[in-house]
C-alpha atoms as a printed R data frame, in Angstrom:
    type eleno elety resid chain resno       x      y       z
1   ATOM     1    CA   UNK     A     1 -12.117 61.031 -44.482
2   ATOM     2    CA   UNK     A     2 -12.355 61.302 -48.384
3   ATOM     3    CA   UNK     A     3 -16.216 61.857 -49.026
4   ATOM     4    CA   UNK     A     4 -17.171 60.437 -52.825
5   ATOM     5    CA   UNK     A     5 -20.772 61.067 -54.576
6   ATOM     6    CA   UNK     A     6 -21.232 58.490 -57.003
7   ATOM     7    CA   UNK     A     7 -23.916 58.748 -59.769
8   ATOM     8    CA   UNK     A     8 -24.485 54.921 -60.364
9   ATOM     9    CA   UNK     A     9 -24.333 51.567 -58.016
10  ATOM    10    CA   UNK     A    10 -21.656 50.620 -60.499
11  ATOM    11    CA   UNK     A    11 -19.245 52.307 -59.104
12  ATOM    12    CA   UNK     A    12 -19.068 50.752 -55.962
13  ATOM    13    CA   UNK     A    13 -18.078 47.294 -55.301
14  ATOM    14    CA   UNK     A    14 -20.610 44.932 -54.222
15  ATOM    15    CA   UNK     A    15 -18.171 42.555 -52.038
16  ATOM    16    CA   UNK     A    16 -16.575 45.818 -50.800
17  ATOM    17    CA   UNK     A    17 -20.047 47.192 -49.371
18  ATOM    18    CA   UNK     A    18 -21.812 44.119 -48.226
19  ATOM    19    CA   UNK     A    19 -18.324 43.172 -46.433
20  ATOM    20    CA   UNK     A    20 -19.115 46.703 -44.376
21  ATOM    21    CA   UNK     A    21 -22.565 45.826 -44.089
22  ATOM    22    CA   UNK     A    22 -21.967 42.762 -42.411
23  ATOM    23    CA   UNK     A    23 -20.247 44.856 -39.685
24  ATOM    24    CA   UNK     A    24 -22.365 47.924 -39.896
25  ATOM    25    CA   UNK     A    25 -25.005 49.328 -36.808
26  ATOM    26    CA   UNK     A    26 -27.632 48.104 -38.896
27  ATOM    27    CA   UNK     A    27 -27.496 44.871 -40.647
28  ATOM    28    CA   UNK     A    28 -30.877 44.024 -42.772
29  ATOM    29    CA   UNK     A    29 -31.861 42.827 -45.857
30  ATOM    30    CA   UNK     A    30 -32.622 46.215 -47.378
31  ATOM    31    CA   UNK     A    31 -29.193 47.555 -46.901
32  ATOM    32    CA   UNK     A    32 -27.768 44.858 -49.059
33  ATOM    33    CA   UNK     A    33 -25.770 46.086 -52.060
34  ATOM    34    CA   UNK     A    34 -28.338 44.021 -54.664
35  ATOM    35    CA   UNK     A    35 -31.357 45.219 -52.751
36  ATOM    36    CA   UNK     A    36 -30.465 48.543 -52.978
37  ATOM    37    CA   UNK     A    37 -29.465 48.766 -56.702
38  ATOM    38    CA   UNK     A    38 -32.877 46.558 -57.371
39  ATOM    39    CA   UNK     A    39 -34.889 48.902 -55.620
40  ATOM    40    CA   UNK     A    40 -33.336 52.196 -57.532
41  ATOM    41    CA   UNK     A    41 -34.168 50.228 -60.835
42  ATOM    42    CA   UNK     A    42 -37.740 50.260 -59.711
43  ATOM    43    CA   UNK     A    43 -37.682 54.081 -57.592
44  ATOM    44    CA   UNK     A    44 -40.017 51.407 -55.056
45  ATOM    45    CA   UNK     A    45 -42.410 50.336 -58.002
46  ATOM    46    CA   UNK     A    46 -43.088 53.799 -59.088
47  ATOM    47    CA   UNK     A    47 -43.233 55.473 -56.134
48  ATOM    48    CA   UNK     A    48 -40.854 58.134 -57.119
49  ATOM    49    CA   UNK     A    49 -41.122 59.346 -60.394
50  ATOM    50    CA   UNK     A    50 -39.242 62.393 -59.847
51  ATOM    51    CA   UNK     A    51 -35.199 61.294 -57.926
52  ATOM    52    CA   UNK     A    52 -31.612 61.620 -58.786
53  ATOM    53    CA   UNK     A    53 -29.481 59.244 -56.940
54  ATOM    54    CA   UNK     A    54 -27.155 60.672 -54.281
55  ATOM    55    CA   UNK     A    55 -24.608 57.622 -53.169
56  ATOM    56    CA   UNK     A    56 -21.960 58.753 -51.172
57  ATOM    57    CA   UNK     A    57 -19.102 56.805 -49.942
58  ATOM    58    CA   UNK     A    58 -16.428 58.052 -47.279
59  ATOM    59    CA   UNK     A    59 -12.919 56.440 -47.406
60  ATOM    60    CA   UNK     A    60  -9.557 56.608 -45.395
61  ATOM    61    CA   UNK     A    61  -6.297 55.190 -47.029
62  ATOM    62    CA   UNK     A    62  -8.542 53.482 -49.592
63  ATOM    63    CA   UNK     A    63 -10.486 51.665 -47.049
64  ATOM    64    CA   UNK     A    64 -14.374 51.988 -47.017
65  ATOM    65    CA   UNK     A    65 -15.236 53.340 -43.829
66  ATOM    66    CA   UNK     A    66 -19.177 54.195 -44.439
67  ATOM    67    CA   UNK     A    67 -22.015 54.717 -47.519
68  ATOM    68    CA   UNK     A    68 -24.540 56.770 -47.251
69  ATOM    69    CA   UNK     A    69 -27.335 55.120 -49.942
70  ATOM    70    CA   UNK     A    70 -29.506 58.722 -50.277
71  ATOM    71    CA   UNK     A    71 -31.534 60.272 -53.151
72  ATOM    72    CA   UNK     A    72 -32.931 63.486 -53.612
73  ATOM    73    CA   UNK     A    73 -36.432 63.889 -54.872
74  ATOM    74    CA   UNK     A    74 -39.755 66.264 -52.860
75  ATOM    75    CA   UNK     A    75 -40.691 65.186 -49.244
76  ATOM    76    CA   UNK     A    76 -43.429 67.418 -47.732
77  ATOM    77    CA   UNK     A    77 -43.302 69.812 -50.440
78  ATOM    78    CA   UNK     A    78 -39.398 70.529 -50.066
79  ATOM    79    CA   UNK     A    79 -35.765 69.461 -52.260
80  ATOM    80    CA   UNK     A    80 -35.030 66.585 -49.350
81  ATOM    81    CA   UNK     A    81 -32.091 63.998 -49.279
82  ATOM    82    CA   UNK     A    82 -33.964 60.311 -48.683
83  ATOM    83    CA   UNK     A    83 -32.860 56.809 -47.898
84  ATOM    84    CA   UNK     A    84 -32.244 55.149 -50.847
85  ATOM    85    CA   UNK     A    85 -35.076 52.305 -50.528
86  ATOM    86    CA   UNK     A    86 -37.775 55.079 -48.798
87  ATOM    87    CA   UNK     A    87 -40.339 54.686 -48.042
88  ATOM    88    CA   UNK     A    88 -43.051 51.811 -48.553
89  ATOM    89    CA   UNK     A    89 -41.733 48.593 -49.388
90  ATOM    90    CA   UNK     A    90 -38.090 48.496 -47.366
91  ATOM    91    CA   UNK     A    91 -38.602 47.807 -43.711
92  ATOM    92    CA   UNK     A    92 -35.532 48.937 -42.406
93  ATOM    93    CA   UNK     A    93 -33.214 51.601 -43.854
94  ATOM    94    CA   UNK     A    94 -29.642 53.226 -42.214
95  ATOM    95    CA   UNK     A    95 -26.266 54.712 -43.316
96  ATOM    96    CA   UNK     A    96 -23.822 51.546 -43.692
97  ATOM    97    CA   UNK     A    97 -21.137 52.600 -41.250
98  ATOM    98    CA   UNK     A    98 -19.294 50.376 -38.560
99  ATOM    99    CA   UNK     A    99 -20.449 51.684 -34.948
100 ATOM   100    CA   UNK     A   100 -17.087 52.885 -33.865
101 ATOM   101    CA   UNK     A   101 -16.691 55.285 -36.831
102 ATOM   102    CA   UNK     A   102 -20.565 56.198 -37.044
103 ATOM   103    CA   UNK     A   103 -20.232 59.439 -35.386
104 ATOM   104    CA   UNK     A   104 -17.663 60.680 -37.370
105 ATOM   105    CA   UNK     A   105 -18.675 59.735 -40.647
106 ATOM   106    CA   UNK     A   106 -22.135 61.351 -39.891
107 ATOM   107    CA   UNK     A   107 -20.764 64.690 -38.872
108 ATOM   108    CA   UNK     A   108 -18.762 64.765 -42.086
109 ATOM   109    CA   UNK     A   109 -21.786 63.582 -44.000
110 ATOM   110    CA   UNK     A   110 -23.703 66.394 -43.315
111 ATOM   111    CA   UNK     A   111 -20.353 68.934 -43.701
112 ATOM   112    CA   UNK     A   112 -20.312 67.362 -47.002
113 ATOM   113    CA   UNK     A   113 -23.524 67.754 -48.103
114 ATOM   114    CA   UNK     A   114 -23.610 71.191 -46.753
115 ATOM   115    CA   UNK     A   115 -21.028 72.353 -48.725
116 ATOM   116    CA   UNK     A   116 -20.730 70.065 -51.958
117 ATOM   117    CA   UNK     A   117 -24.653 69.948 -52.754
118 ATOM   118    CA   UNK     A   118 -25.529 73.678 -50.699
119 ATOM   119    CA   UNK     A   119 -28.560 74.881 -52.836
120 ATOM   120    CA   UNK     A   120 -30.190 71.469 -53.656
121 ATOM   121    CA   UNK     A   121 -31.772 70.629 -50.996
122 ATOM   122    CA   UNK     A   122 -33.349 71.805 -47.083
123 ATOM   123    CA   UNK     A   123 -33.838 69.052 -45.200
124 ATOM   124    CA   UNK     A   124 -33.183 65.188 -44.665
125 ATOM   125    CA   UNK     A   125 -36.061 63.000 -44.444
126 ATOM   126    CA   UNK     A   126 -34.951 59.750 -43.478
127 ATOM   127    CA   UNK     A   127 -37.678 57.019 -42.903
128 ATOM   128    CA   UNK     A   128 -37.530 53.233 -41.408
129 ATOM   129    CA   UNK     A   129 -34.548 54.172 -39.208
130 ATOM   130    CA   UNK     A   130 -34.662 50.968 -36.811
131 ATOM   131    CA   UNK     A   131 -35.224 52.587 -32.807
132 ATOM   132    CA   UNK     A   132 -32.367 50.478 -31.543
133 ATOM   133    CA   UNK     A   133 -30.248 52.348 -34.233
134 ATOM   134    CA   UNK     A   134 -27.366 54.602 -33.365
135 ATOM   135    CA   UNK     A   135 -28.341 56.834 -36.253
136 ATOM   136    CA   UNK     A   136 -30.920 58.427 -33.856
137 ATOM   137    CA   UNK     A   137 -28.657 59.855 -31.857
138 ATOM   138    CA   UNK     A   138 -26.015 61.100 -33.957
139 ATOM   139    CA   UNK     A   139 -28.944 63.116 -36.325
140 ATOM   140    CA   UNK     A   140 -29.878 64.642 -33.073
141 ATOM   141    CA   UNK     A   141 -26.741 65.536 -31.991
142 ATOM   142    CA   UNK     A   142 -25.763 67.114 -35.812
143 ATOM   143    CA   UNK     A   143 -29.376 69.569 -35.534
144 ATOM   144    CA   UNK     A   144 -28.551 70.177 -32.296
145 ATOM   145    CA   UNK     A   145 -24.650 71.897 -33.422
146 ATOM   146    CA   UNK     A   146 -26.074 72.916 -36.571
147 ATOM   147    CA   UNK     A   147 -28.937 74.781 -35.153
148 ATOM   148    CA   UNK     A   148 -31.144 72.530 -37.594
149 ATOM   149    CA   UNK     A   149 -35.161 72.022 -36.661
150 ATOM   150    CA   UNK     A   150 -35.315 68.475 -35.368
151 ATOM   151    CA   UNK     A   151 -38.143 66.127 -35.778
152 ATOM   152    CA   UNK     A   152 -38.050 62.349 -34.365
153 ATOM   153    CA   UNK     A   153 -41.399 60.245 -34.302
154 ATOM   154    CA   UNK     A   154 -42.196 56.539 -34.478
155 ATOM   155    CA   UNK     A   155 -42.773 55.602 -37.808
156 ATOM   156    CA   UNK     A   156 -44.321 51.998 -37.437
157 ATOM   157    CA   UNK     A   157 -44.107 49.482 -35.457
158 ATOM   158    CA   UNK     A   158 -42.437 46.190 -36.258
159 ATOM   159    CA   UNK     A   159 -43.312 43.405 -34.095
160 ATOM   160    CA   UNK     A   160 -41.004 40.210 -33.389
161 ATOM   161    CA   UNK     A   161 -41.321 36.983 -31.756
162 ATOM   162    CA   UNK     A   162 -38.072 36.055 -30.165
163 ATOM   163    CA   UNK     A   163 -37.242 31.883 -30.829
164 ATOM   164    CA   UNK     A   164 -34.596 29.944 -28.414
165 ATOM   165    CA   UNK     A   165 -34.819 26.721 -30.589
166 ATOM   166    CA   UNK     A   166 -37.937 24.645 -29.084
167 ATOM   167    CA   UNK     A   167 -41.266 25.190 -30.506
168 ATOM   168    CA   UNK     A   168 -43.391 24.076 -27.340
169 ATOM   169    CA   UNK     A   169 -41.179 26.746 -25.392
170 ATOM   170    CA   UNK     A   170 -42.341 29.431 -27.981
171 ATOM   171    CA   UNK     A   171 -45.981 28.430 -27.670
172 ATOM   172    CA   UNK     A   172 -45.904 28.454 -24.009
173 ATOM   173    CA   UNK     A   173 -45.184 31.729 -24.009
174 ATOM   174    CA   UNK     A   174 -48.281 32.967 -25.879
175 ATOM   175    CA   UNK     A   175 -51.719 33.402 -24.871
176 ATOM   176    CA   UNK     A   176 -53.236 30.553 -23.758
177 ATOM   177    CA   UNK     A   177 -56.529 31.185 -25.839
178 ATOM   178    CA   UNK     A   178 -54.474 31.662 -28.654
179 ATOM   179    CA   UNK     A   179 -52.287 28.664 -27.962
180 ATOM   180    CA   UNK     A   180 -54.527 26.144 -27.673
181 ATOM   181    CA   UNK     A   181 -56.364 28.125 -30.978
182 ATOM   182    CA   UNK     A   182 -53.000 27.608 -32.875
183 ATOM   183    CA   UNK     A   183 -52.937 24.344 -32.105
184 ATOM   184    CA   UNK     A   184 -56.227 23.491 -33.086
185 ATOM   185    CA   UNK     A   185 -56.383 25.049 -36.406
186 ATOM   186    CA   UNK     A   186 -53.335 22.999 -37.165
187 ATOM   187    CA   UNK     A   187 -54.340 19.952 -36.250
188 ATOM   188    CA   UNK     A   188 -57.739 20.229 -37.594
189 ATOM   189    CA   UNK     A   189 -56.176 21.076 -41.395
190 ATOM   190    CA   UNK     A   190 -53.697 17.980 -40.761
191 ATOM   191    CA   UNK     A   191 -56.797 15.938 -39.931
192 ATOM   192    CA   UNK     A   192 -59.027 17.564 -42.486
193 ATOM   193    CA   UNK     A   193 -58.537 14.332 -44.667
194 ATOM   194    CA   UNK     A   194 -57.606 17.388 -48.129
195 ATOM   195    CA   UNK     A   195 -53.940 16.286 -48.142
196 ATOM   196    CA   UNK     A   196 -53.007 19.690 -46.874
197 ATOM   197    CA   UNK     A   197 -48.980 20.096 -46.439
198 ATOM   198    CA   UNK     A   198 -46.913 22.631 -46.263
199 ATOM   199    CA   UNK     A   199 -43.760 22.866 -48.278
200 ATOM   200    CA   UNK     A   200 -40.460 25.853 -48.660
201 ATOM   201    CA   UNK     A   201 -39.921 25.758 -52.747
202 ATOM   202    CA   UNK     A   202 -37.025 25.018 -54.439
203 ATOM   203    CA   UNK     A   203 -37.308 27.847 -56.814
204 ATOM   204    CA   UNK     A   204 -36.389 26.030 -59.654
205 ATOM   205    CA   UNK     A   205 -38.920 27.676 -61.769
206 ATOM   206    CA   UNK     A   206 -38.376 31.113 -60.262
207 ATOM   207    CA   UNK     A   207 -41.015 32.723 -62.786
208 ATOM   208    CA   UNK     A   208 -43.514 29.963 -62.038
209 ATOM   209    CA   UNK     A   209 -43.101 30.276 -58.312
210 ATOM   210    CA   UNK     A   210 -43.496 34.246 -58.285
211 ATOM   211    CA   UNK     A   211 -46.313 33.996 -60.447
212 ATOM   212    CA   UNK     A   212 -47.989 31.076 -57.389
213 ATOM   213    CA   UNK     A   213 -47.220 34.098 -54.552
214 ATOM   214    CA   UNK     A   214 -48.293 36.962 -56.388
215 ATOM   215    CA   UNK     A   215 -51.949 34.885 -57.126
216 ATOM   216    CA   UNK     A   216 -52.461 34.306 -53.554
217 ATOM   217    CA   UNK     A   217 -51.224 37.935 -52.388
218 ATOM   218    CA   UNK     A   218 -53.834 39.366 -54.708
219 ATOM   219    CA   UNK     A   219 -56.848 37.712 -53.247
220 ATOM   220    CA   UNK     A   220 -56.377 40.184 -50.554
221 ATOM   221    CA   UNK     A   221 -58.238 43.468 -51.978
222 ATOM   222    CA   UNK     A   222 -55.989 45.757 -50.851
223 ATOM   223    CA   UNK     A   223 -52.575 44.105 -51.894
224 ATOM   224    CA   UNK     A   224 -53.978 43.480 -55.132
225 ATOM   225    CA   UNK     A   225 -54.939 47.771 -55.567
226 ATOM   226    CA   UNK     A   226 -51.056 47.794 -54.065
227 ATOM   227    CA   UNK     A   227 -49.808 45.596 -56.989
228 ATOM   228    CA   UNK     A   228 -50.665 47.865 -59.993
229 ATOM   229    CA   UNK     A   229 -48.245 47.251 -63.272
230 ATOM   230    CA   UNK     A   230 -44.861 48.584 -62.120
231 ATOM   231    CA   UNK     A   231 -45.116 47.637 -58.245
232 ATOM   232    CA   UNK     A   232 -45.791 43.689 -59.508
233 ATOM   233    CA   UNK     A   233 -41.957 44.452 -61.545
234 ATOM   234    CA   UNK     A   234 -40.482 45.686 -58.560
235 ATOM   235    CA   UNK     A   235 -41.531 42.922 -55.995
236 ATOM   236    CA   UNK     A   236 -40.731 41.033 -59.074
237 ATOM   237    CA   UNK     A   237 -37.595 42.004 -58.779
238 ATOM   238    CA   UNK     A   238 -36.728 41.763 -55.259
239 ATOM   239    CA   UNK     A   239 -37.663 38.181 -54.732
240 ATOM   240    CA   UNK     A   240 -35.327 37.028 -57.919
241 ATOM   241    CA   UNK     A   241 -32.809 39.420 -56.389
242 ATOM   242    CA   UNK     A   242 -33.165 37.638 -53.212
243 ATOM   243    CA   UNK     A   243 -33.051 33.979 -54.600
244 ATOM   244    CA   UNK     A   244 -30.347 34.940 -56.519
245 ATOM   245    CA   UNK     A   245 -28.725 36.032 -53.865
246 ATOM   246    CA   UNK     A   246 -29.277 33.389 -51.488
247 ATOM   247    CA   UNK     A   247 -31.275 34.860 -48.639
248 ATOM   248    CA   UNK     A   248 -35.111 33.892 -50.158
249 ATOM   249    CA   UNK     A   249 -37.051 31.761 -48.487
250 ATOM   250    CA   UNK     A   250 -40.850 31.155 -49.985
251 ATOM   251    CA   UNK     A   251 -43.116 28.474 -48.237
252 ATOM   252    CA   UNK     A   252 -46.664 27.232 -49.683
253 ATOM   253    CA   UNK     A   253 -49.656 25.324 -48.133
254 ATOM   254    CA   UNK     A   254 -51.120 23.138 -50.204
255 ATOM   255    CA   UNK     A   255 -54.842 21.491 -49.486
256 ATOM   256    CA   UNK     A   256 -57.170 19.649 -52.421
257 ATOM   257    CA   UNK     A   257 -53.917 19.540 -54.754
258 ATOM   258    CA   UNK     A   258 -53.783 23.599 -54.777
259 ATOM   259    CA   UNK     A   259 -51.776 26.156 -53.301
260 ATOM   260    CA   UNK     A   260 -54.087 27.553 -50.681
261 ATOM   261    CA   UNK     A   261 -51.400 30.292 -48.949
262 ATOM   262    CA   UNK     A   262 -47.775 31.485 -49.146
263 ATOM   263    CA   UNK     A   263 -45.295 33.467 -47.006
264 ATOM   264    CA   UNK     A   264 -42.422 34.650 -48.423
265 ATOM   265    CA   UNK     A   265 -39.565 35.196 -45.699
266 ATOM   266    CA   UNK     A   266 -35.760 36.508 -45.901
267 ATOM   267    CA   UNK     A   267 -33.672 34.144 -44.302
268 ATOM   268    CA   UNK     A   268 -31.241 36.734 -43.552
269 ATOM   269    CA   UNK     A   269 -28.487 36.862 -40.433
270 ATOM   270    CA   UNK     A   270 -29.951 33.480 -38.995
271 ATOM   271    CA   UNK     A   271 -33.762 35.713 -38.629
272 ATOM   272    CA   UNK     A   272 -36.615 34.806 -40.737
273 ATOM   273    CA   UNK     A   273 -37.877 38.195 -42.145
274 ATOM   274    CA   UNK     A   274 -41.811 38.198 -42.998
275 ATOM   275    CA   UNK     A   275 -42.185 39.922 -45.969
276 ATOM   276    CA   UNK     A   276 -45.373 39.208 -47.412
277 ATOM   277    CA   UNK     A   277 -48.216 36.274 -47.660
278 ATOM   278    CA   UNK     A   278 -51.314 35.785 -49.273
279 ATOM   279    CA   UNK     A   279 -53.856 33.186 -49.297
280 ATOM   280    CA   UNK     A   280 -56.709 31.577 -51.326
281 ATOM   281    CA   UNK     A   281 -60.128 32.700 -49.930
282 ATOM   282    CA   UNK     A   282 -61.964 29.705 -51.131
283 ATOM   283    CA   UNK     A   283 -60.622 27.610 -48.442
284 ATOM   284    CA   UNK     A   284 -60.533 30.552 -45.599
285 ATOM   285    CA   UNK     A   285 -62.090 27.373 -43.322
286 ATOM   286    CA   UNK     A   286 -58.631 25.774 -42.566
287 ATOM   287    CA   UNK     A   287 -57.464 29.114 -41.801
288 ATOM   288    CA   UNK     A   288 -54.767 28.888 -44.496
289 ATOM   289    CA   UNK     A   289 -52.594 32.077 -43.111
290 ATOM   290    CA   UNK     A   290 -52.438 30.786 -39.464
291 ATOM   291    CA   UNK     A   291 -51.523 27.230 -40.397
292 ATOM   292    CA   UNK     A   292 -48.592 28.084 -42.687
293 ATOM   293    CA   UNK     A   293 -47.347 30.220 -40.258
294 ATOM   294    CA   UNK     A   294 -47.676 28.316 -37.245
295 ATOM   295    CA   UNK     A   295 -45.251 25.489 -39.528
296 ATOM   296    CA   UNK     A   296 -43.033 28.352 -40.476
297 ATOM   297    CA   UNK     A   297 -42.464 29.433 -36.960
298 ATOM   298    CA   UNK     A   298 -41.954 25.484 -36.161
299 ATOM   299    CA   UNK     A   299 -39.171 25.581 -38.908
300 ATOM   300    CA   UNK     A   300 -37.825 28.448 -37.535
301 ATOM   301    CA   UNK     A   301 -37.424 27.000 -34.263
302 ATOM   302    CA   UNK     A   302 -36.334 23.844 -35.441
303 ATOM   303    CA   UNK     A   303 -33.516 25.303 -37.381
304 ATOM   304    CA   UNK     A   304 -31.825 27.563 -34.664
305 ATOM   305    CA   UNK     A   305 -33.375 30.773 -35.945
306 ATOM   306    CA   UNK     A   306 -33.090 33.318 -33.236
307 ATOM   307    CA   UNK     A   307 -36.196 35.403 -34.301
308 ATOM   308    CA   UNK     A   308 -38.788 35.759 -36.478
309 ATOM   309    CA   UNK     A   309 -39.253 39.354 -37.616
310 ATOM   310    CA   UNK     A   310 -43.180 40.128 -39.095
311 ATOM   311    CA   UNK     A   311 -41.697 43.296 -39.802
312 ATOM   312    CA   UNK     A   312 -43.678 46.968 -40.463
313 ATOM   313    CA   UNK     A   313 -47.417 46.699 -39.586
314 ATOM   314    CA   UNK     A   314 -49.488 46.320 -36.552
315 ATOM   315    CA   UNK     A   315 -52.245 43.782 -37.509
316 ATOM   316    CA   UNK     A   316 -53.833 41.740 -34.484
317 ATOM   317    CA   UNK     A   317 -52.904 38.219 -35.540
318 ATOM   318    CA   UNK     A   318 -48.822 39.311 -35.472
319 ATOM   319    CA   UNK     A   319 -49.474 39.616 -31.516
320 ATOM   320    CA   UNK     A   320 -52.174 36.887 -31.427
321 ATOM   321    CA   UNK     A   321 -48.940 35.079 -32.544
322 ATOM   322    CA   UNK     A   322 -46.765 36.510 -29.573
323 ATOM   323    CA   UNK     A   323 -45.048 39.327 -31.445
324 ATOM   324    CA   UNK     A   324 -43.720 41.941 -29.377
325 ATOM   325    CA   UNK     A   325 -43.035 45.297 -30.413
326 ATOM   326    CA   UNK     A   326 -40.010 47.475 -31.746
327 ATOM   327    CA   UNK     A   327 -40.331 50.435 -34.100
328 ATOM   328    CA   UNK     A   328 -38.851 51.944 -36.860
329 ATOM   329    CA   UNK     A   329 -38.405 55.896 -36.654
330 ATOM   330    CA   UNK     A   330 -38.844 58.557 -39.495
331 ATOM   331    CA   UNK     A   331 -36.307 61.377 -38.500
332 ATOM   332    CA   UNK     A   332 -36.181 64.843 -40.542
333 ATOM   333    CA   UNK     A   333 -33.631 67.717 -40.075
334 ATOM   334    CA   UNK     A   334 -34.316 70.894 -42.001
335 ATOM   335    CA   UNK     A   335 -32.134 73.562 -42.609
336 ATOM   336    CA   UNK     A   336 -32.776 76.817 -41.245
């Protein structure tokens, strides 16, 4: 296997590595080629200033057999290789490699890094690693023949509710207090007589529409200290790169003729992805955020979507909602 650093997303093809994508262990909306490259624009809004990008790709005969999408930059006060996307704005993160040749291309990985990049750096830092991912494994395995420290521990957790199709069947299954409290708050907003109704945008002012989601998201206090100058360019950024792309899917509630919440979703490998929402705290007494949700998960169910995926973040309406837990992993192998 043919191990390639590249110094630019240029010089890989972007049909050529989201065609391995599509057939890689971990298939998300953050691996995608234009995610990636949008994202390294950006260094995560800012949160980098200090990286040098490290994009490897292995080959046999000319075929792409796995990328690893890394960066080098300080991690716990140490030269450390990093996902390309780490750490605070991309969910989920992974080497792009096709199950069957994962364990190979890792232990070359690391042979080649060893040996082509020796002195730069001591350790791997790799954050957002889904726990269902093979990459767990394999990093344990490579310490374990290197004689490498090892360090595995659960990052966040990323709840889910799982959808068959039928709305009523998905409500069943919650909590009958918060059923019947689901229920209620969206009846009472249909019934409030304020026109409210809930719409997914067309996007075809894309500039307009961002500007509508990034209001709302900064009523919150603590998204809007999150969405200083160059984080609002980055998630800027992302959602054209997603609507350009074909996988962005933005829904508004509307009540007295205004927007009153959003939620902007990928719909990504037939999943709705939660990304981020925001509401309008002047009309916090239709419960905005739970009734735009409850008709996104209604969509969602409606239109075959096997899951709905809140994402990183452990906030008490995600299981008042059903959500069940997974986790994403931060694993870090150091040198010794």
């Amino acid at each position: 296997m043919k191990y390639t650093i590249h110094n630019d997303f240029s010089e890989i093809d972007p049909q050529e590595w989201n065609n391995l994508l599509t057939n890689s262990v971990s298939d998300n909306p953050f691996l995608r080629y234009e995610y990636q490259r949008t994202w390294w624009e950006h260094r995560g809004g800012g949160e980098w200033k200090d990286a040098q990008l490290i994009l490897i790709s292995a080959r046999e005969d000319e075929t792409l057999i796995g990328i690893a999408p890394l960066f080098l930059s300080v991690s716990d006060g140490q030269p450390a290789l990093l996902l390309n996307g780490s750490i605070e704005i991309s969910d989920y993160l992974d080497l792009i490699v096709r199950a069957d040749d994962h364990a190979r291309f890792v232990c070359g990985l690391f042979d080649f890094l060893a040996s082509t990049l020796t002195d730069k750096w001591c350790a791997v830092d790799w954050y957002n690693i889904p726990d269902s991912s093979t990459t767990l494994t394999a990093l344990k395995d490579e310490a374990s023949k290197r004689g490498w420290t090892h360090l595995e521990e659960m990052y966040r957790p990323t709840p889910r509710i799982a959808l068959n199709g039928d709305f009523e069947e998905y409500l069943g299954r919650v909590e009958k207090k918060q059923r019947h409290e689901i229920r209620r708050k969206m009846r009472r907003a249909e019934e409030s007589g304020r026109g409210v109704r809930w719409f997914i945008s067309d996007m075809a002012d894309v500039e307009s529409e961002i500007d509508s989601f990034l209001g709302l998201m900064e009523q919150d206090q603590g998204k809007a200290g999150f969405l200083h100058e160059p984080m609002r360019n980055q998630m800027r950024a992302v959602i054209r790169t997603a609507q350009e792309n074909g996988w962005l899917w933005l829904a508004f509630l509307e009540a007295d003729g205004q927007r009153i919440a959003a939620y902007l979703n990928f719909d990504y490998n037939n999943k709705l992805w939660g990304y981020n929402a925001g509401v309008n705290r002047e009309f916090m007494e239709l419960s905005p955020g739970w009734v735009l949700l409850g008709h996104v998960l209604q969509w969602a169910c409606e239109n075959k979507r096997h899951e709905f995926d809140f994402m990183r973040g452990d906030e008490e309406y995600k299981y008042r909602f059903g959500a069940v837990n997974q986790y994403v992993m931060r694993v870090k192998l150091t040198r010794n």
